[in-house]
C-alpha positions in Angstrom: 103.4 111.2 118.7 102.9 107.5 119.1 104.0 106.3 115.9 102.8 102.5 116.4 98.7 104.2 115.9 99.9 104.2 112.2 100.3 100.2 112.2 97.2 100.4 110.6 96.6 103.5 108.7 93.8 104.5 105.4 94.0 106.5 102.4 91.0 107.3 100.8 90.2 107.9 97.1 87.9 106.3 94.7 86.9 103.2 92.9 88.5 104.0 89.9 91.9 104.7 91.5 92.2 102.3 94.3 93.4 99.3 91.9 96.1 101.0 90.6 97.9 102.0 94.2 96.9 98.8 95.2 99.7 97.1 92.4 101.8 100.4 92.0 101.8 103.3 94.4 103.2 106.4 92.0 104.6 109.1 94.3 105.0 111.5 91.5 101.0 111.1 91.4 100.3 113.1 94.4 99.5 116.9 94.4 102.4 119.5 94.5 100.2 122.0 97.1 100.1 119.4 99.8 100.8 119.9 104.2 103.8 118.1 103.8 104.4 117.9 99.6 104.0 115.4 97.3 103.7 112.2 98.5 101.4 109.5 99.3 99.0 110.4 102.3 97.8 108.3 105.0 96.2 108.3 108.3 94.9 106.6 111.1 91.6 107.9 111.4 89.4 105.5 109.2 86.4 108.3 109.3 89.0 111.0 108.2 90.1 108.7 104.8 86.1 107.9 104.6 85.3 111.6 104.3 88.2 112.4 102.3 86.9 109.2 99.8 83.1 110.7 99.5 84.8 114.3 98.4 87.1 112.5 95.8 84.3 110.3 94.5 81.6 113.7 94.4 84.5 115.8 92.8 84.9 113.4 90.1 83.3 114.1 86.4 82.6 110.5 86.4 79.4 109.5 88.2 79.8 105.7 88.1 82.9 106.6 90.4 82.2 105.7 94.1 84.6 106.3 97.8 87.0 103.4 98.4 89.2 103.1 101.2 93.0 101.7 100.9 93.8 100.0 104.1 97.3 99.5 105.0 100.1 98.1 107.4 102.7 99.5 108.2 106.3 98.0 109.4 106.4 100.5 112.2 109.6 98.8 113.4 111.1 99.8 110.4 110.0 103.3 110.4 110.9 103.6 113.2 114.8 102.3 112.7 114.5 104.6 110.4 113.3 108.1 111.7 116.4 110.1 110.5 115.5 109.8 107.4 112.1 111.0 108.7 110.2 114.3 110.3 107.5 113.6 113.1 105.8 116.9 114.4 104.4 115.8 117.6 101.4 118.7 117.4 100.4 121.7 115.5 102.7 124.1 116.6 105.2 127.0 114.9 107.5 124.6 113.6 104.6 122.6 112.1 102.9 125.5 110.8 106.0 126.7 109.2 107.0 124.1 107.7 103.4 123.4 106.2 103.6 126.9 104.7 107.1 126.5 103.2 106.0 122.8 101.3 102.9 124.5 100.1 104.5 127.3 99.0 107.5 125.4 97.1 105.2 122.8 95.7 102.7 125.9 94.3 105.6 127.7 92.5 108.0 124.9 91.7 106.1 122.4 91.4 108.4 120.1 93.8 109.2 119.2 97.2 110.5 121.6 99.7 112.1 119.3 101.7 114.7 115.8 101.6 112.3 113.6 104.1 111.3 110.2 103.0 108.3 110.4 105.4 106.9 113.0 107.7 104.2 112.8 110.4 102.0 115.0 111.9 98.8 117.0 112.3 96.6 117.8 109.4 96.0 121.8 108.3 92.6 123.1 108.3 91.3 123.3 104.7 91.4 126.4 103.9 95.0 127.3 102.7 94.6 129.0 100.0 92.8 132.2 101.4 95.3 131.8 104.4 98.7 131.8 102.1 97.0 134.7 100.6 96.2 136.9 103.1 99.0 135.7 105.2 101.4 136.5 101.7 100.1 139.9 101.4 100.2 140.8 104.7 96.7 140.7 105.9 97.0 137.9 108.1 99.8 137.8 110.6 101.9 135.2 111.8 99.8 134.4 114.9 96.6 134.6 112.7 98.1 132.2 109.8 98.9 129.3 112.4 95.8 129.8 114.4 93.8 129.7 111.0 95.7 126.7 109.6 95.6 124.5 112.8 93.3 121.3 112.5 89.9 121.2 113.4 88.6 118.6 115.3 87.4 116.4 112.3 91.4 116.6 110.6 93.6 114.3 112.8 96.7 112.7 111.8 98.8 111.8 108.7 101.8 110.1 107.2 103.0 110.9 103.9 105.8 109.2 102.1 107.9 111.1 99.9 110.3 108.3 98.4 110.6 105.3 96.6 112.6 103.5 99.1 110.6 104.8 101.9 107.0 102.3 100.5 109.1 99.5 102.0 107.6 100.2 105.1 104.6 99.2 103.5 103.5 95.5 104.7 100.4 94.9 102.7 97.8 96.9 101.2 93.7 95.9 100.7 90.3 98.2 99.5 87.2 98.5 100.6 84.6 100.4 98.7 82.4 102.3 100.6 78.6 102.8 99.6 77.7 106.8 99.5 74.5 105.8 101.5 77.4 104.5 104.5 79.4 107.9 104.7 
């Protein structure tokens, strides 16, 4: 995977959330029942962080929240000096599919991460995890059928998600746009 497309990468969230990464990004914030566990996600698709920014903003209780999109720089010299201490899964293939299913897994049931990364790369799962880690866990689904159901669809491309403190350095600078509903 050509790891310099992430020089310039988007996270998409809301309004009401977009300052506070901006000055601090939390980590520990993120959801447990992630592809690759709790971290802070990224990608290099600007539509993909657009979309996931409308579905954020709609999910919200709050109607005066709106999408906003996070733009950031990455020191891909860095990362890349760095890549032991990192996991790139050039496509979506067993390895990846595994390894999605054991972080989701972990993170569902203890509530932490599965693995010691401080950043891993790769394809985006299809949505629809829970049904699969269902059937798939009670033996409904087999092993073929998980990873066929779980690989990314055409509108899911890419992400980076950093697991540790020490791994934000890679992080050159940070900026947010907020995105009109009538524009997604």
């Amino acid at each position: 995977m050509d790891l310099f497309k992430f020089r310039y990468c988007y996270h998409g969230t809301t309004n009401d959330c977009a300052e506070a990464i901006i000055n601090n990004i939390e980590i520990n914030k993120g959801r447990h029942f992630t592809d690759f566990g709790q971290g802070f996600y990224l990608t290099s698709d600007y539509e993909q962080a657009k979309r996931r920014a409308k579905n954020k903003a709609e999910d919200s209780k709050n109607k005066a929240v709106s999408p906003a999109i996070i733009k950031v720089e990455l020191n891909i010299d860095l990362l890349m000096g760095n890549i032991s201490a990192g996991c790139v899964f050039e496509e979506a293939d067993d390895e990846w599919a595994s390894f999605v299913y054991k972080c989701r897994i972990y993170g569902k049931t203890e509530k932490k991460i599965f693995h010691d990364f401080d950043f891993v790369v790769g394809p985006v799962a299809d949505g629809k995890m829970r049904r699969a880690i269902k059937l798939f866990d009670k033996g409904d689904m087999s092993e073929q059928e998980f990873r066929n159901h779980i690989k990314p669809t055409r509108s899911l491309v890419d992400q980076i998600s950093i697991h540790t403190v020490p791994a934000l350095n890679i992080i050159i600078s940070k900026e947010v746009e907020q995105i009109e509903f009538s524009s997604i």
